[in-house]
ZAMARGU-4260 file (C-alpha; in steps of 0.2 Angstrom, whole numbers, plus 5000, padded with zeros to 4 digits):
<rodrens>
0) 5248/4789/5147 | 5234/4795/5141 | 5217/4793/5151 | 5211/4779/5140 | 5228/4770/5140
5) 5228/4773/5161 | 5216/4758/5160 | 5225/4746/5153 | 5237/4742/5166 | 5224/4734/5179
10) 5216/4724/5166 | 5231/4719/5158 | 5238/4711/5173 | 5224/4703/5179 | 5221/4693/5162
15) 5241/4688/5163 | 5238/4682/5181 | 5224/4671/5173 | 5211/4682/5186 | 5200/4686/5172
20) 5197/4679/5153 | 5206/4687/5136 | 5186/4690/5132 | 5181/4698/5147 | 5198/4712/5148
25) 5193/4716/5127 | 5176/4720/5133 | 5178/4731/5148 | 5192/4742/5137 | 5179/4739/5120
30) 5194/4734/5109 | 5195/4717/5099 | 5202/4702/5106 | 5217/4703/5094 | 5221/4720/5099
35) 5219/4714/5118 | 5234/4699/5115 | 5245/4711/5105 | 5243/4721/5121 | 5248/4707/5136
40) 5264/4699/5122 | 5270/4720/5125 | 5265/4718/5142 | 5276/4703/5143 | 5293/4709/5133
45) 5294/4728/5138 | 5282/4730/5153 | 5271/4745/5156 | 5279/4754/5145 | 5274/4743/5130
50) 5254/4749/5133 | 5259/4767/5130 | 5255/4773/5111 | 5270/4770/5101 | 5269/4785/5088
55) 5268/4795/5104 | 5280/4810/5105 | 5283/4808/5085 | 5277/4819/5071 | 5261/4815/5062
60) 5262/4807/5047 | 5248/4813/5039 | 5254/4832/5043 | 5261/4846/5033 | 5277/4846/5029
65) 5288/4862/5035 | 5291/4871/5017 | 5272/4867/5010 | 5266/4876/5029 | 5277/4890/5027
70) 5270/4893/5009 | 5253/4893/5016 | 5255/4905/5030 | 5265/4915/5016 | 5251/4917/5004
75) 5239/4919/5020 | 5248/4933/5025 | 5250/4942/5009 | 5241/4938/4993 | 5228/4931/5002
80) 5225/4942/5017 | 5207/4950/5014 | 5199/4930/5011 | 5192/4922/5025 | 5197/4904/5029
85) 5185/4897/5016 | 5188/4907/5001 | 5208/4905/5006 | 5205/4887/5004 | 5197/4888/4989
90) 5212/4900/4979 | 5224/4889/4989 | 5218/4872/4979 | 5213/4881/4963 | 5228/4892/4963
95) 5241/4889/4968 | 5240/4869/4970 | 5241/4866/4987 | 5229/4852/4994 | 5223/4858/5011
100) 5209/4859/5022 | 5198/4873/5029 | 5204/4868/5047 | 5221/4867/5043 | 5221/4885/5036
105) 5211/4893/5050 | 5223/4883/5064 | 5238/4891/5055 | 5230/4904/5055 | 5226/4907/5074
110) 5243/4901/5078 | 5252/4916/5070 | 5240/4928/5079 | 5231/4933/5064 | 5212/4937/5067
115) 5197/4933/5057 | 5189/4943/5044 | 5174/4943/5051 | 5166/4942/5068 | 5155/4927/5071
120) 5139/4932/5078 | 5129/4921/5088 | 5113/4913/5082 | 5097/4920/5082 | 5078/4912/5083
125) 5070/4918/5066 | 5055/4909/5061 | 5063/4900/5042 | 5049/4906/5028 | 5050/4892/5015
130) 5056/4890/4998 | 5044/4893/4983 | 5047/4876/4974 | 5048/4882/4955 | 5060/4893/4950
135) 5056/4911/4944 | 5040/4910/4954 | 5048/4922/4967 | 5064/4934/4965 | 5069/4943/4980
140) 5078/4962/4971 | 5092/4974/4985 | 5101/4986/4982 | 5119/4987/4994 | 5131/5004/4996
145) 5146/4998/4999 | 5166/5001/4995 | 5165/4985/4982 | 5180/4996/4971 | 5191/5000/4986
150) 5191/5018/4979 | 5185/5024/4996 | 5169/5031/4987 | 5156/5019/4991 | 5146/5013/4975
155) 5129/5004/4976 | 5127/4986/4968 | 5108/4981/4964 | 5105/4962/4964 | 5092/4948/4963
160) 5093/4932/4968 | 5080/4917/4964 | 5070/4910/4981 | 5070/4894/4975 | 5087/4891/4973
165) 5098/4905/4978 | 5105/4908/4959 | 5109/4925/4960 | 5101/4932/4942 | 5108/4948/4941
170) 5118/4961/4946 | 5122/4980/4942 | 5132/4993/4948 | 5125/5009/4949 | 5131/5027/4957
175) 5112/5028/4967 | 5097/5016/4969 | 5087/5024/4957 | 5072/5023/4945 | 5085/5018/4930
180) 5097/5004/4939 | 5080/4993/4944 | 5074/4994/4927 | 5092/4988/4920 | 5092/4978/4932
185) 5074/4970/4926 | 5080/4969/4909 | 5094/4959/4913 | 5083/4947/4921 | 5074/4948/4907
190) 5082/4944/4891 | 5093/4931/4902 | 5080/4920/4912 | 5060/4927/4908 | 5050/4937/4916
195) 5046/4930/4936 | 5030/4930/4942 | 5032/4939/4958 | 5047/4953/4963 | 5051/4953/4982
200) 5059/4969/4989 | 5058/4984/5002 | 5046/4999/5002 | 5057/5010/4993 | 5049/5022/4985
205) 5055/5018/4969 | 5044/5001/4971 | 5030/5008/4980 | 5019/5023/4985 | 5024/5030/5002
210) 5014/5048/5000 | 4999/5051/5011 | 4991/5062/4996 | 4975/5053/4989 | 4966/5060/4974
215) 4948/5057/4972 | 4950/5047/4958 | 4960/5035/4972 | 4949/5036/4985 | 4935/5032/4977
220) 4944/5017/4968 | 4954/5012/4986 | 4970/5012/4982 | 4984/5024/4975 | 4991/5026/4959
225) 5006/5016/4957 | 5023/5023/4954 | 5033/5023/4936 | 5042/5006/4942 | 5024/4999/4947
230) 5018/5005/4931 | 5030/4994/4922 | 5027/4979/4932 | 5006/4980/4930 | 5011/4982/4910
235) 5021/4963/4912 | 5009/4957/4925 | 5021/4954/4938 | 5016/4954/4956 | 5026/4966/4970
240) 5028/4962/4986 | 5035/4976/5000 | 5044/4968/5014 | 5043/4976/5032 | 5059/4972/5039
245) 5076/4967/5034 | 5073/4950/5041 | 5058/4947/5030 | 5070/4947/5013 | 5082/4937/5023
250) 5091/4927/5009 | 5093/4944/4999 | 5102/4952/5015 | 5113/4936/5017 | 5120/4937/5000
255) 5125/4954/5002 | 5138/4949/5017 | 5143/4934/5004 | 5147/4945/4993 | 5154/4962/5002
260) 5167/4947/5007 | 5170/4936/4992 | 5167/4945/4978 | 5178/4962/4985 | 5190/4950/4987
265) 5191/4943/4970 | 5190/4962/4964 | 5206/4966/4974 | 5214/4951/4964 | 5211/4955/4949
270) 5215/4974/4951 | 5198/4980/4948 | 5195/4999/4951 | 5182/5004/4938 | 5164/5005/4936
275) 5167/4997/4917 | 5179/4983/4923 | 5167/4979/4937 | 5154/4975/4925 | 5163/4965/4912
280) 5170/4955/4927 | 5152/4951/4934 | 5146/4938/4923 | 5162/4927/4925 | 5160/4930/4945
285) 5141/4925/4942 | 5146/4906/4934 | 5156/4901/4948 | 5145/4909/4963 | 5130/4900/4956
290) 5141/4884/4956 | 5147/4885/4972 | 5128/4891/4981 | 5115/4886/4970 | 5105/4872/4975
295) 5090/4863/4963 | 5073/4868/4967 | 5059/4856/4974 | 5050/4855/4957 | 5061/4856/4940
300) 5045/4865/4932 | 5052/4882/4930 | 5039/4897/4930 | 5047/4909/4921 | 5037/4920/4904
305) 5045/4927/4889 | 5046/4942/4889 | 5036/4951/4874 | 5045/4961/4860 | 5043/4975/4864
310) 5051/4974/4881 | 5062/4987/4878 | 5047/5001/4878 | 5038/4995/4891 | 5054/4998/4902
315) 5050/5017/4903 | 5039/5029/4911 | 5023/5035/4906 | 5018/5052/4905 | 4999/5062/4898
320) 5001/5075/4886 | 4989/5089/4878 | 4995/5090/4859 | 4997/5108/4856 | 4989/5120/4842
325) 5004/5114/4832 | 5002/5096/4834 | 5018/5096/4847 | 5021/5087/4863 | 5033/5095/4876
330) 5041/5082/4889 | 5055/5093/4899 | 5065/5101/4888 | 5062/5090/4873 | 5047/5090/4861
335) 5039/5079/4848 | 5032/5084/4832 | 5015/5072/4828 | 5015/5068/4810 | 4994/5071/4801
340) 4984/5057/4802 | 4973/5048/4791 | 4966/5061/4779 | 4976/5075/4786 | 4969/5073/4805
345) 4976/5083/4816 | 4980/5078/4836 | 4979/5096/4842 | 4970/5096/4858 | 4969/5077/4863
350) 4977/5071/4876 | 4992/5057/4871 | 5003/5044/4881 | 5021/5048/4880 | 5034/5036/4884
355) 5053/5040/4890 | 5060/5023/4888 | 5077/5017/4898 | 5091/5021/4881 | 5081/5037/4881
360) 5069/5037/4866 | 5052/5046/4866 | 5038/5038/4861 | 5022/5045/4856 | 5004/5034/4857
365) 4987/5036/4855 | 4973/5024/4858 | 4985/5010/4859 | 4993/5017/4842 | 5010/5024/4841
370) 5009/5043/4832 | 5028/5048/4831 | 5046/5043/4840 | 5060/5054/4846 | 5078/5046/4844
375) 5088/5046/4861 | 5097/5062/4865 | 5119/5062/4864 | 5130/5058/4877 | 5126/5048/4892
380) 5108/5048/4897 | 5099/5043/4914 | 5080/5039/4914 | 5072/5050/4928 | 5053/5054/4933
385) 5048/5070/4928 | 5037/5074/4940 | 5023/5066/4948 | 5010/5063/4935 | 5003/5047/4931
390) 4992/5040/4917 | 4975/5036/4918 | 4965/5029/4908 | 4949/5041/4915 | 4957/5056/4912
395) 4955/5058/4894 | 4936/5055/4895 | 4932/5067/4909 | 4931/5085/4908 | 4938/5089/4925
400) 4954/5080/4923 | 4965/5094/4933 | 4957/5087/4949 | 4968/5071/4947 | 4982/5079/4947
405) 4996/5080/4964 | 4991/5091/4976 | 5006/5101/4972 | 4999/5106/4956 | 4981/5109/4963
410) 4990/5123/4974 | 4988/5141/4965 | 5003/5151/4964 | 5006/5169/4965 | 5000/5176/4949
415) 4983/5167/4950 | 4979/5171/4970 | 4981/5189/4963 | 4970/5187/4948 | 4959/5178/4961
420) 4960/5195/4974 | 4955/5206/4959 | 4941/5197/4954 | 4934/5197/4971 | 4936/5216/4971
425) 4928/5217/4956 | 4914/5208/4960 | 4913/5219/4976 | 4909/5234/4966 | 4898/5228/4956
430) 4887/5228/4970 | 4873/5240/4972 | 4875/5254/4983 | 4866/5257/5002 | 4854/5266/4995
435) 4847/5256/4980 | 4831/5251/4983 | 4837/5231/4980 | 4846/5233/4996 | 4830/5243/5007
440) 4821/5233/5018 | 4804/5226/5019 | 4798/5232/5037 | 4792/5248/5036 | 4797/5252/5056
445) 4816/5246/5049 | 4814/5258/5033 | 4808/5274/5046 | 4821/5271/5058 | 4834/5273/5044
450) 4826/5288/5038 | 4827/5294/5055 | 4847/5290/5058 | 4851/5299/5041 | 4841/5314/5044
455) 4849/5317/5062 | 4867/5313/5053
</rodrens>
């Protein structure tokens, strides 16, 4: 007997001694009164015995039958080996057509010895930040190395993911977080949902300034010049935010373990090993994870902008040229020729913006008026910062714009500390010498004294 059925005995025998009432034996074992006559008529016909559970020592009906369990652990075993016990549940029903539960996978599991995927960690006291309500107002952007191919050379794969409703926006696979995967990244975003009013990431520098070099131009202004990636985001007027911690980007960090677990998984399935494949089978990955995680925000207004026309040059970075005698601007190894202007003008001498945008064009403006474009160079091409020089809008206008640049190019090199050194020594010997009477003294006594020391000399 169980330790609910020990109980019965006592009771049951006192109502058929006429001791106590049907009514008052349901109530102390809290069953019906039917249930308590069925139980004093078993009483009656097979003794003790009869209070004892029937089904007890038979096989559930409601279980598993032996080749549908041995199918399961089968599959467990081999095709599905890398899933947890969720995922396997899921490929289990959608597959392969077996009905079962997460609990029933994970008890089969533990009884063949087989260890999780993944070990549980205990829960830890973090203060829950809350949802924005609209959707687009806040996108949280990461980037995560991991092995996603199963090549053994670890790739990184940048992400966003909305605050509001976890919908994971975009993602990218890229061989480095760098300058050109974030701005692919926001052009994705982009052309598929609008422009968000606030990005939510780390203090890389790709995102945000972490030299302690100040110009004077940013001192007096308080605060730095922002980098080629900030640039682009004050040209679409959208807000940055650079979290301190792990922890602050929480939701971000969390679907990164989702996805080094499910979607590896479904990789491996499919036989995914390349870059290519990868991204054609990210889209389709992309439908059902929002299905299964997305959640609808608290207001249905979405906040996202469309994104202008010209999106496609604004996602570059900006550069300040001089035009040359020849009416040529030199970014790197490539130059531009500048076409004349209105009544044979020529630009030799001004300063002009150059843009290198992301599929590598060079573009050529001038007072918020575009002068010439350069096509995109063959073969591959990967946008990446020059150097360190950043557009502002003073620098055309004042005549000591060399000050503004890095402190790296403020440093002479060699050949000008040695023209420095000779025009010291130059202007050494042009002094007068000892003798001249510029350099005599006033005092007379001084003036006698010195006659005295070169006569006895």
């Amino acid at each position: 007997m169980s330790r609910k059925e020990a109980r019965r005995p006592g009771l049951v025998q006192l109502a058929v001694a006429g001791k106590i009432t049907t009514a008052e034996g349901a109530r102390s074992l809290e069953m019906s009164l039917r249930q308590f006559r069925r139980l004093k008529a078993r009483y009656r016909t097979a003794g003790v015995r009869g209070l004892v559970h029937r089904r007890r020592g038979e096989p559930s009906g409601r279980g598993l039958d032996v080749d549908r369990r041995d199918r399961i652990v089968e599959l467990v075993q081999t095709t599905y080996r890398e899933f947890n016990d969720c995922h396997a549940t899921e490929k289990l029903r959608a597959l392969e057509g077996l009905p079962v539960s997460r609990s029933t996978v994970r008890r089969l599991r533990r009884a063949r010895g087989m260890p999780p995927k993944r070990r549980r960690r205990p829960r830890q006291h973090r203060a829950r930040r809350p949802r924005h309500p609209t959707m687009g107002s806040l996108v949280l952007i990461d980037g995560s190395k991991f092995d996603w191919l199963g090549t053994g050379t670890p790739v990184l794969l940048l992400g966003a993911i909305d605050d509001a409703t976890s919908t994971v926006l975009a993602l990218h696979v890229r061989p480095a977080e760098d300058l050109h995967g974030y701005l692919t990244l926001l052009g994705r975003l982009a052309a598929h949902y609008g422009l968000p009013v606030t990005l939510y990431g780390d203090r890389l520098g790709v995102f945000v300034r972490n030299d302690a070099h100040w110009t004077l131009e940013e001192e007096l202004q308080g605060t730095q010049h922002p980098t080629h990636f900030g640039q682009v985001l004050r040209d679409l007027a959208i807000g940055y935010i650079g979290a301190h911690s792990p922890q602050a980007k929480g939701r971000i960090e969390r679907l990164w373990e989702t996805l080094q677990d499910r979607l590896v998984a479904e990789l491996r399935l499919h036989g995914i090993r390349t870059v290519e494949a990868a991204e054609a089978f990210l889209p389709p990955y992309l439908v059902d994870h929002n299905r299964l995680f997305a959640q609808p925000p608290a207001d249905a207004a979405a906040a996202w902008r469309r994104p202008p026309r010209d999106l496609a040059d604004r996602l570059s970075c900006r550069y300040t040229r001089r035009v040359a005698h020849d009416n040529t601007v030199r970014l790197g190894p490539r130059w531009v020729q500048i076409p004349r202007g209105p009544h044979g003008r020529s630009y030799a001498g001004n300063r002009v913006e150059i843009r290198e945008c992301l599929d590598g064009r060079v573009l050529v403006d001038y007072q918020g008026r575009r002068l010439a474009t350069a096509p995109a160079p063959a073969g591959a091409f990967v946008l990446v910062p020059r150097r360190a020089q950043r557009l502002r809008a003073s620098r055309s206008a004042s005549p000591e714009g060399g000050r503004h640049l890095p402190l790296r190019q403020n440093r002479p090199n060699r050949a000008s500390s040695a023209r420095a050194a000779l025009a010291a020594l130059a202007q050494h010997l042009r002094r007068p010498a000892r003798p001249h009477p510029w350099r005599q003294t006033f005092s007379r006594r001084q003036r006698d004294r010195r006659r005295q020391e070169t006569l006895t000399t």
